[in-house]
N, C-alpha and C positions, 0 to 999 in steps of 0.2 A: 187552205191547202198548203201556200207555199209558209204560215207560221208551223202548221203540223211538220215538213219537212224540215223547218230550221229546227224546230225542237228535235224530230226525229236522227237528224243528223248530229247534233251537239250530244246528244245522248249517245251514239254510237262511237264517238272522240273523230268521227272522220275530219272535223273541221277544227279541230282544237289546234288553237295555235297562242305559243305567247302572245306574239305580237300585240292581239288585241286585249289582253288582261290588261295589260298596262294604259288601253287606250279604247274604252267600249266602244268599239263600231257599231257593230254588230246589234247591238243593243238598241244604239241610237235608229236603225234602220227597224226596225222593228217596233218601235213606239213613232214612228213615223207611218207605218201602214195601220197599226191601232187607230190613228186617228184621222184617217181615211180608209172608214170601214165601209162608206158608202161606196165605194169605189170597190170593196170584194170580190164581189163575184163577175165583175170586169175583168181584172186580173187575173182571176186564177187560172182560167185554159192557158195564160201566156206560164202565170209562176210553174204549173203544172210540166206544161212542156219544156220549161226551160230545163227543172230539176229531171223528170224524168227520162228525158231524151239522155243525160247526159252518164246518169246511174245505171240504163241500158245499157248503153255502149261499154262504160266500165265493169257491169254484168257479165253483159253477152259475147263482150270481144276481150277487153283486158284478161280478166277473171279467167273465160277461156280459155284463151293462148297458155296463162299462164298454168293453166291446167294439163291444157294439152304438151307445154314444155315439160312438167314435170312425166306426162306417160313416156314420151321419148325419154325422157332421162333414166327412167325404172330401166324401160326396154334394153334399151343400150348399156347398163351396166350390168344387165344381167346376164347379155352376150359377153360383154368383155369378162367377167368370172367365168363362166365358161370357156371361154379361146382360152384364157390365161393359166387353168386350172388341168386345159390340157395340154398345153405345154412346158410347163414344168415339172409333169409327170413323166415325162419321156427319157429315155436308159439314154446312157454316152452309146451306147451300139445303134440306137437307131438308123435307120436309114438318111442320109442329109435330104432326099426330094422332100420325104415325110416331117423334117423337121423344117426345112423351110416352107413348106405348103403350113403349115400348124403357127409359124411366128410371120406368115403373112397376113394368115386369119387375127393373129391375135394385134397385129399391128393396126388391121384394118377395124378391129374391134376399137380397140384404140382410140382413135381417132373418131369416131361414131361417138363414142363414148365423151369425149372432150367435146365435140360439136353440141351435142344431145346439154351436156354439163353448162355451157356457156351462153346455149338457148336459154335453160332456164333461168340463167343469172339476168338476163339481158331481161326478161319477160318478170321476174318478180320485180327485181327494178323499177321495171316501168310500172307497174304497178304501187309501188312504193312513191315512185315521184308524181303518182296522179295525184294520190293523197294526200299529199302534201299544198296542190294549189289548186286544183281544179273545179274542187267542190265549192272553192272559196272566190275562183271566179263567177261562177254558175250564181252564188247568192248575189255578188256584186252584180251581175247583169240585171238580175233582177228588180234589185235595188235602182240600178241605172232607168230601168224602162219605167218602173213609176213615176221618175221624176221626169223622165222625155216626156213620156204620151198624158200625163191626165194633166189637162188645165185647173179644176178643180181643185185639185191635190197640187199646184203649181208653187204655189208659196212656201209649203210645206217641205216638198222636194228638192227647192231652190238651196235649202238648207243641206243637203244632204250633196249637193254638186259636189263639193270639195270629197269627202267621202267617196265617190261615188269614183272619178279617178284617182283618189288613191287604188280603191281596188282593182281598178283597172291597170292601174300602173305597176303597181305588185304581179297583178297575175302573168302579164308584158312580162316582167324581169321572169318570173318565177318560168314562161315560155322560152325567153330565150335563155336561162337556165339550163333547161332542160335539152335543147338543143345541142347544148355545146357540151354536154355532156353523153349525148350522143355519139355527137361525133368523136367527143373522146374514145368511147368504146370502138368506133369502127374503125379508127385508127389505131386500137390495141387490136383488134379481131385483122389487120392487114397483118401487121407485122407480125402476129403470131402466125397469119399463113403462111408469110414470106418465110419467116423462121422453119417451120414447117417442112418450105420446098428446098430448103438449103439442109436439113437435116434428110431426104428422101434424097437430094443430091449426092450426100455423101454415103448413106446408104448403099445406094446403089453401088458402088464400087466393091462392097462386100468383102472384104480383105481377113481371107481367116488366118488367126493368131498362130504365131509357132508355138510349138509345146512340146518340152519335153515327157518323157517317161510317166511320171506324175500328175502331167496337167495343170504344173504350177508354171505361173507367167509372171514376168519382170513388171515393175511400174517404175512411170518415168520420172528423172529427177524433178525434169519440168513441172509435174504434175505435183508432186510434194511440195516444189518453193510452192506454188502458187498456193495451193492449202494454207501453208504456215504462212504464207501473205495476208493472208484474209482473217487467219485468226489473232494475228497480230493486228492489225487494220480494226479490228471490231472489239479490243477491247476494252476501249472508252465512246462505243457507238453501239449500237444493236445489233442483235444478233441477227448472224446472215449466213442462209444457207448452201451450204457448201456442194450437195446432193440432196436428193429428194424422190424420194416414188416407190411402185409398188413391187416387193419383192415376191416371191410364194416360198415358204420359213418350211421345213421341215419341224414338223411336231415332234417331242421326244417322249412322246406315248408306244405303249407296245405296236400299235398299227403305224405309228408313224407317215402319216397323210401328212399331205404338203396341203398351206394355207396360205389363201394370199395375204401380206399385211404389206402396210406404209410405213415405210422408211423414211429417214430426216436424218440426215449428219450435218451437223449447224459449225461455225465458227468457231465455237467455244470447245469444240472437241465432243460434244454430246453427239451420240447415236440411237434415234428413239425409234420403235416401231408400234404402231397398231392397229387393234382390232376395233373390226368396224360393228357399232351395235346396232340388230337390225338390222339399218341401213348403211348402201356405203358411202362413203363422203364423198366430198366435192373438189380436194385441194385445198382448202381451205376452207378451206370453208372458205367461204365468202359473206359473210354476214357482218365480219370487222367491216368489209366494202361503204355499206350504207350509216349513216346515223339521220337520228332520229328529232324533229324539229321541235323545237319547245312547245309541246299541246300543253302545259300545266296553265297556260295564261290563257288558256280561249273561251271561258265561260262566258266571261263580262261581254266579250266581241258579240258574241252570237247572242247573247242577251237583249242586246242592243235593238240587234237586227230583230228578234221577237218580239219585241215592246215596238219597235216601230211598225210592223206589220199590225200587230194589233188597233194602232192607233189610225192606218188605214185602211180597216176590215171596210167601209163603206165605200173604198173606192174598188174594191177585191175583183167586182164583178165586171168595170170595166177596163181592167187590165188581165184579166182572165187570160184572154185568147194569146195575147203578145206573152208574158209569162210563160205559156205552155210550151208555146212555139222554141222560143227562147233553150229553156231547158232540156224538152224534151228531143226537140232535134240530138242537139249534141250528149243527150245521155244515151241513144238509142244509139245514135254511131259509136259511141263509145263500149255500147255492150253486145251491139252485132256486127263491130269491125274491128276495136283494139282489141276486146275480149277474145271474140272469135279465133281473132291471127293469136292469139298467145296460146290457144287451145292447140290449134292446128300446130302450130309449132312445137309446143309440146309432144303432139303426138307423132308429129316426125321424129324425133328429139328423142323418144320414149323406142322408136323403130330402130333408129338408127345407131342410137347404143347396143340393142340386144343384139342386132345385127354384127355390130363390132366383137363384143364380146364372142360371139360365137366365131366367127374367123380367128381372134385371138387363141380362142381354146383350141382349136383345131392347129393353130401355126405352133403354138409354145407344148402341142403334145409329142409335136414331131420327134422321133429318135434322131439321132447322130446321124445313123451310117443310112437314111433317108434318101431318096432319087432327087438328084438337084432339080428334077424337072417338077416331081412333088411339091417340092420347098419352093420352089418359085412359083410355081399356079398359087399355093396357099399364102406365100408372103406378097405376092399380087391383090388377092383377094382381102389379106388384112387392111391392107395400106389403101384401097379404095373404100373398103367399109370405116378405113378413122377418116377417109376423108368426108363420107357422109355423115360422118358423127359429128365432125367440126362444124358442118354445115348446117346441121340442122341444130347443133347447141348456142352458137354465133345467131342464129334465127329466132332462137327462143329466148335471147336475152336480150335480142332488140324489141322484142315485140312486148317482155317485162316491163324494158325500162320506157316505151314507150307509153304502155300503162301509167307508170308512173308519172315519167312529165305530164301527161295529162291531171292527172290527181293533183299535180299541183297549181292549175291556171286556167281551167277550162272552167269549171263551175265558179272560179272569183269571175270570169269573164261574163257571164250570165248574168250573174247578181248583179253588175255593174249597168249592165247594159240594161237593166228590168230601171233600173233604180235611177238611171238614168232617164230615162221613158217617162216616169213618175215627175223627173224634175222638169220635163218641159211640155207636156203636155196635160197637164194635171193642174189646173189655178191652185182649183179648192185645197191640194193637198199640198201647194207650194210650199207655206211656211215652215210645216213640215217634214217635209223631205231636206229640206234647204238645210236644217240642222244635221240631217245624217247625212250632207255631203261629204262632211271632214272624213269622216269613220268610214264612208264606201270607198273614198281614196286610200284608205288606210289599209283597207281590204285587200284591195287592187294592187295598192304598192307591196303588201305582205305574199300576197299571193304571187305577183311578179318575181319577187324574191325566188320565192319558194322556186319556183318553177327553172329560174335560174343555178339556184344552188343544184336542182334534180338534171337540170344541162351537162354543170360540171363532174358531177358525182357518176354520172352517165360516160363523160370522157374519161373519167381517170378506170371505169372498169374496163372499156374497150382495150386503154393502152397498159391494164393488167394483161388484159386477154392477149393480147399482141406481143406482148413481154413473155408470157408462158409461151405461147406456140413458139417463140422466134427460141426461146430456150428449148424445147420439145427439137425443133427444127437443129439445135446444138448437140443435142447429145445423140439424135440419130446419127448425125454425120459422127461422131466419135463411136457411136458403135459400130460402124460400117467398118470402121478401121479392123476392130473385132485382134487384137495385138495380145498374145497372150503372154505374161511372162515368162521366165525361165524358174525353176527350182531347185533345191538340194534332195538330197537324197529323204529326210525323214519328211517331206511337204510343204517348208518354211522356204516363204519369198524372199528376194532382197527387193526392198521397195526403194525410191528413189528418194535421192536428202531433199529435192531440190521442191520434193512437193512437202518432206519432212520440217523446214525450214519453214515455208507457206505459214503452213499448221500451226505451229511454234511460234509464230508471229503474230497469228490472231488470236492466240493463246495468251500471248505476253499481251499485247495488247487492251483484250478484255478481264484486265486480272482485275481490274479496280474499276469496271463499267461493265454496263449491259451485257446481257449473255447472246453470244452471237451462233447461230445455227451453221455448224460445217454442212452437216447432211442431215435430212429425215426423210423417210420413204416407207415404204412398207416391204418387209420381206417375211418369207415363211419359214418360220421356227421349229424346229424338232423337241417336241413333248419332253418334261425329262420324266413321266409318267411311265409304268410298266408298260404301257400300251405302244408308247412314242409315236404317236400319230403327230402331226405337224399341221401346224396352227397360224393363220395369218396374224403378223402384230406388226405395230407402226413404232419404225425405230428413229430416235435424236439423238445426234451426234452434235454437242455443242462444244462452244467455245473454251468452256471451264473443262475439258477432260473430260465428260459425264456421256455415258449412253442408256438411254433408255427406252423399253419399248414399253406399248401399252397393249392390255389382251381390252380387246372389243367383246360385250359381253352381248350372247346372245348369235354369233356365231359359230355356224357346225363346219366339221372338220371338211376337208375337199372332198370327199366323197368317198363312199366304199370301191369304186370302178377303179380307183387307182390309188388305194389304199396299200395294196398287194405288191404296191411298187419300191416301199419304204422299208427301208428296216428299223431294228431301235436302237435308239441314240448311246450310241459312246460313252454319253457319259454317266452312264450306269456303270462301266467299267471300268473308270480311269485309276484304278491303282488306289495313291495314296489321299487322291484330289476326294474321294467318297468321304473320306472320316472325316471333311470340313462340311459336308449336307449341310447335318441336321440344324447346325450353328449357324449357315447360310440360309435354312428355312424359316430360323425362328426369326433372325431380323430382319426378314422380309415380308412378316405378316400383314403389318401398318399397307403395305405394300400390294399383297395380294387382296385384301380388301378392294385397295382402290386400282383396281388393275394394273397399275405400274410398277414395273421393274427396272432395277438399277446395273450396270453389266461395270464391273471395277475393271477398269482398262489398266491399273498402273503395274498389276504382274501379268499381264496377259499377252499372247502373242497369236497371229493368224496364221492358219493354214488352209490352203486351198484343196478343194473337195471333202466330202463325206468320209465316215470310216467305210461306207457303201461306196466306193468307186466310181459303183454304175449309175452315180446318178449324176444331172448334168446341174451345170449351174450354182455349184455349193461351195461353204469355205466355212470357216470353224473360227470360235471365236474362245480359246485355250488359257483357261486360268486354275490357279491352284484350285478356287473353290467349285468350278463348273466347267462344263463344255457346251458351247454354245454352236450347235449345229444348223445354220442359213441357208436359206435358195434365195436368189432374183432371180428376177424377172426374166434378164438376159444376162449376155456377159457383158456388155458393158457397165450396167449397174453393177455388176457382182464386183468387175476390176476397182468402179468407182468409190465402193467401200470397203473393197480391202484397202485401197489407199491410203482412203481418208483416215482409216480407223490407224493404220498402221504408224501412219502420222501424228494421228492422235496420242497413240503409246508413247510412240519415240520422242516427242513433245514432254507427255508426262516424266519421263524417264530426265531427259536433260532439266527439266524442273528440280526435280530431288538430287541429280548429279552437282548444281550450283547452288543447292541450299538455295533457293529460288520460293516464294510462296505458292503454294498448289492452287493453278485459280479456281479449282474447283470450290476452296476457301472461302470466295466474295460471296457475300447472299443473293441468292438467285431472285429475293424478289423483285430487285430493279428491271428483271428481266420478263417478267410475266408478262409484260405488253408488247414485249417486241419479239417474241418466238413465233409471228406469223401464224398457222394454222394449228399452231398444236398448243398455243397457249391456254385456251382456257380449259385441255386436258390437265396441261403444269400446274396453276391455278390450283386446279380439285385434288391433285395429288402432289402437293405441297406440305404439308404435314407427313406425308409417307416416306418424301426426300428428304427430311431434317436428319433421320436418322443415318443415312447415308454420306450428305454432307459433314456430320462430326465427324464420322467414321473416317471420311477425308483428310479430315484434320485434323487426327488422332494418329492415325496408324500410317505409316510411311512402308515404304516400298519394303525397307530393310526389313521393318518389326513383323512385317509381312512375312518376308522369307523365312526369317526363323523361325517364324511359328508353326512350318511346317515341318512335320518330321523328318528324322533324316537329315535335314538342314543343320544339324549340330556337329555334324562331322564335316569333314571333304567331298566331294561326290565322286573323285576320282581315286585319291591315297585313306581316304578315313583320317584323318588327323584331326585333331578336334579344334573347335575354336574356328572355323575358319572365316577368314576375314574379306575376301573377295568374291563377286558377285558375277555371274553371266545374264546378263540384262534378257534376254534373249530366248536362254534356256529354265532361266529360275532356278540355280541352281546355286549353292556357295561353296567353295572351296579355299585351300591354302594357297599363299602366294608360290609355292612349286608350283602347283599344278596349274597355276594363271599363266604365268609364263608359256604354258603347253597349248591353252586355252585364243591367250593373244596371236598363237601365232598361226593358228590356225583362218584368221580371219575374222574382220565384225560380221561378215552375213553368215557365219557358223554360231560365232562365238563372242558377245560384245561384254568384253572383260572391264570392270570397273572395282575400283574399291570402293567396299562393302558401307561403310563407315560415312563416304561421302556420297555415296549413289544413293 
């Protein structure tokens, strides 16, 4: 029984581990029970129970939890689409009770949704770190009790001592591994709560923005340096992002539905957004989290251990019972208690997202002119259902990774402890066993490892998880402030230098290094489709100037019920900006293929709200070849990227004004590993940005302007030739009419020569 499980298991890769290719354990333990075959059917109720007790529990309870984390996780995101999908369907006139009661839901979706999210991280984890040492204690226990208990088999097993704590030794480290890894995560899962309550603190104050006539709102200087800090900061480091999260995009089909997508404005000035296929994502994914232990070496180990089994099939019978015991305890706890809690946790997990979501959908449908009492019972109810979401996702990722550390030292501790047994109570099989001492220490100590390594991998997710909530807990409190800026008369903001300067700095920065992430998040895009239905996509805002968002393939629009809310996109009729389409759709194909889109920030400027008024939450992203029509989520995020992005412009701009290299220039592939969640989208749609990238580094801001029509005269006298540029407006004229243009002001009018800009 217990050689059919080594085989059974070495065949499934559960136990493959380098370690032992380079050093047959495993092997040696298994021609060490070959020749103590009289001893068989001793053993085996013990081999029995050791392994199956243990593959239970990993069954019934890991497997489980991890199951049931994933149903809370479906649940909970599918509430939060819902609160979210109704709240950024909601007119500027709505009632404020109705729109706070709707982004209470949705906050509380929210958070359900991030708990639900974090379950499951925590619960595949631990199942990942069982795998890694647990099976490979469970053999070493194994191993261990033949050389404890059969006198017979005593000299055999004697051999195998050495072995026999290694394994044990291993699967020890690989345990306290995993512990500390543990506690890593629950010490990210604090601080993200604390983050969290410091973000509901500042919430709470609720401070709605002034606004004028338009709806356009100021951004702060502060807010710019700090940008142009960080893209400066990142340009000989990784890229780092700047904003991040889920907007709902205005489609620019004739129906024009609002869709939710993820947003990213990184370091480097990139703005990506996208669509989610299928399923919706995590943040990150989170899969960069874990790596994976060298199984290409574990043949030889488990080899080992089969040829020694084999060589004690005659002791099999009186090590049976201790064997069974052995394993089967601990695999049955392992599949009716770790399993079980990763189920349950799951299916809270699974609850408490939908849950969220649906408060979400409810708060962010709210209208404007909404009853504060409304808005506050719904923004009540959101913020308790994301606290359930946190909860039950933080739940599901302990009970993952708890999985996991097991996988990687519970089953070396069986094996050990079997093979053990064998070395001191066993004569006949002494000499035996005695040789696979070395190789079950080997075990033991691999598996300790293991188990250790699954500890720390375990802390570093917690104090992810604690890092996002505590940032979560940041940008509530910044929304709370809710600060709108001030506008001019056609929609155009003045943003602040001081967040322009930021930007500009981790621009200059990463001109000659890694591409660093200002923002990525997800916002809902306006179709440029007859229909303009509006589409969620996940937008990057990096270091190098570049935004792009991605469409999720396999996503439908928000839905027909609030369909009726959208009109269609603008930039069906912008004038002269159409006769650049078709030229902007042909080289974009490579692109539509692989669902990414490239948005040229160097002639483009932002204006806040819709060509639709009535709708909340929007800003326009204005270049000669497109109009890019946007929602978030809230207004904080909406302020967050008009910022960044504005910054981002205004960065590109003082590039070309100093004859400066465009960092969009550097190759982006040093940066493929360090774009956090959206890199291995970058990765696949890398071929589709080369063509963009030339385009970078061909065409300059100028060769831009001219190219549009019109642009060969003045904009103001007609005189031809003209030599000066309005950063701002996209427009060139004569040095007279500059003069007229400067003095009106740069937030009207940022007059530069043509020639040097």
């Amino acid at each position: 029984m217990l050689l059919a499980s080594l085989v059974f298991l070495n065949g499934i890769g559960m136990v493959k581990f380098g370690f032992f290719d380079r050093c047959p354990v495993l092997s040696k333990f298994v021609t060490a029970f070959q020749e103590l075959a009289t001893y068989k059917e001793l053993l085996r109720s013990q081999v029995e129970h050791v392994l199956v007790d243990r593959l239970m529990h990993f069954m019934t309870v890991d497997l489980q939890d991890a199951k049931e984390s994933r149903r809370q996780f479906d649940k909970a995101i599918h509430g939060y689409d819902q609160a979210r999908e109704k709240f950024v369907s909601l007119k500027k006139n709505t009632r404020e009770d109705i729109v706070a009661e709707l982004e209470e839901d949705l906050q509380n979706s929210k958070s359900t949704f991030e708990k639900s999210r974090f379950n499951l991280v925590n619960s595949l984890m631990n199942i990942e770190a069982k795998k890694k040492y647990e099976f490979l204690e469970s053999i070493s226990a194994i191993m261990d009790a033949h050389l404890r208990y059969f006198k017979l088999g005593y000299e055999l097993f004697s051999q195998m001592e050495p072995y026999i704590h290694q394994v044990l030794t291993y699967a020890q480290q690989s345990k306290e591994q995993a512990t500390v890894e543990q506690d890593k995560l629950h010490k990210r899962i604090q601080e993200y709560r604390t983050q969290a309550e410091l973000d509901s603190i500042r919430a709470s104050s609720n401070i709605e923005p002034p606004a004028v006539a338009d709806g356009n709102r100021t951004f702060g200087l502060a807010s710019h340096k700090n940008i142009e800090a960080i893209m400066q900061s990142s340009a000989n480091g990784k890229v780092q992002t700047i904003k991040q999260g889920y907007l709902v995009k205005r489609s620019s089909s004739l129906r024009g539905d609002w869709k939710r997508r993820f947003f990213v404005l990184n370091s480097h000035g990139a703005l990506f957004y996208y669509r989610i296929k299928g399923t919706k994502p995590m943040g990150g994914s989170q899969s960069h989290h874990f790596t994976r232990s060298p199984e290409h070496h574990s043949g030889p180990v488990l080899s080992k251990f089969v040829t020694a089994f084999q060589e004690l099939a005659t002791y099999k019978e009186l090590l049976r019972s201790q064997v069974e015991h052995v394993l089967v305890d601990r695999l049955m706890h392992f599949m009716t208690v770790d399993l079980q809690d990763a189920k349950e946790s799951r299916r809270q997990f699974d609850k408490a997202i939908h849950g969220y979501d649906q408060a979400r959908e409810k708060f962010v449908s709210l209208k404007k002119n909404t009853r504060e009492d409304i808005v506050a019972e719904l923004e009540e109810d959101l913020q308790n259902s994301k606290s359930t979401f946190e909860k039950s996702r933080f739940n599901l990722v302990n009970s993952l990774m708890n999985i996991e550390a097991k996988k990687k030292y519970e089953f070396l501790e069986s094996i050990s402890a079997i093979m053990d047994a064998h070395l001191r109570y066993f004569k006949l099989g002494y000499e035996l066993f005695s040789q696979m001492e070395p190789y079950i220490h080997q075990v033991l100590t691999y598996a300790q490892q293991s188990k250790e390594q699954a500890t720390v991998e375990q802390d570093k997710l917690h104090k992810r998880i604690q890092e996002y909530r505590t940032q979560a807990e940041l940008d509530s409190i910044r929304a709370s402030s809710n600060i709108e800026p001030p506008a001019v008369a056609d929609g155009n903001r003045t943003f602040g230098l001081a967040s322009h300067k930021n930007i500009e700095a981790i621009m200059q920065s990463s001109a000659n290094g890694k591409v660093q992430t200002i923002k990525q998040g997800y916002l809902v895009k306006r179709s440029s489709s007859l229909r303009g239905d509006w589409k969620r996509r996940f937008f990057v805002l990096n270091s190098h100037g570049a935004l792009f968002y991605y469409r999720i393939k396999g996503t439908k629009p928000m839905g027909g019920s609030q369909s009726h809310h959208f009109t269609r996109s603008p930039e069906h009729h912008s004038g002269v900006f159409s006769r650049f389409r078709s030229r902007h759709r042909v080289a974009s194909l490579n692109e539509n293929i692989l669902g990414c889109r490239t948005v040229d920030l160097r002639t483009s400027t932002i204006k806040m709200d819709a060509e639709d008024t009535d709708l909340r939450l929007c800003f326009r992203i204005i270049s000669p070849l497109k109009t890019y029509t946007l929602q978030a989520e809230n207004e904080a995020d909406r302020m967050d990227w008009t910022n960044k992005i504005a910054g981002v412009i205004a960065s590109l701009l003082n590039f070309q004004l100093l004859d400066q290299p465009h960092p969009g220039t550097v190759n982006h592939e040093s940066s493929k590993s360090s774009l956090g969640t959206y890199d291995i989208r970058r990765v696949k749609s890398t071929e589709s940005l080369g063509n963009t990238r030339k385009f970078n580094r061909v065409d300059s801001v100028s060769s831009i302007l001219r190219r549009i029509p019109g642009n060969d005269l003045c904009a103001e006298c007609g005189a031809p030739e003209p030599d000066w540029a309005s950063l701002n407006l996209g427009v060139l004229m004569c040095i007279e009419c500059s003069g007229v243009h400067r003095n009106l002001g740069v937030h009207i009018s940022k007059v530069r020569k043509e020639m040097k800009s």
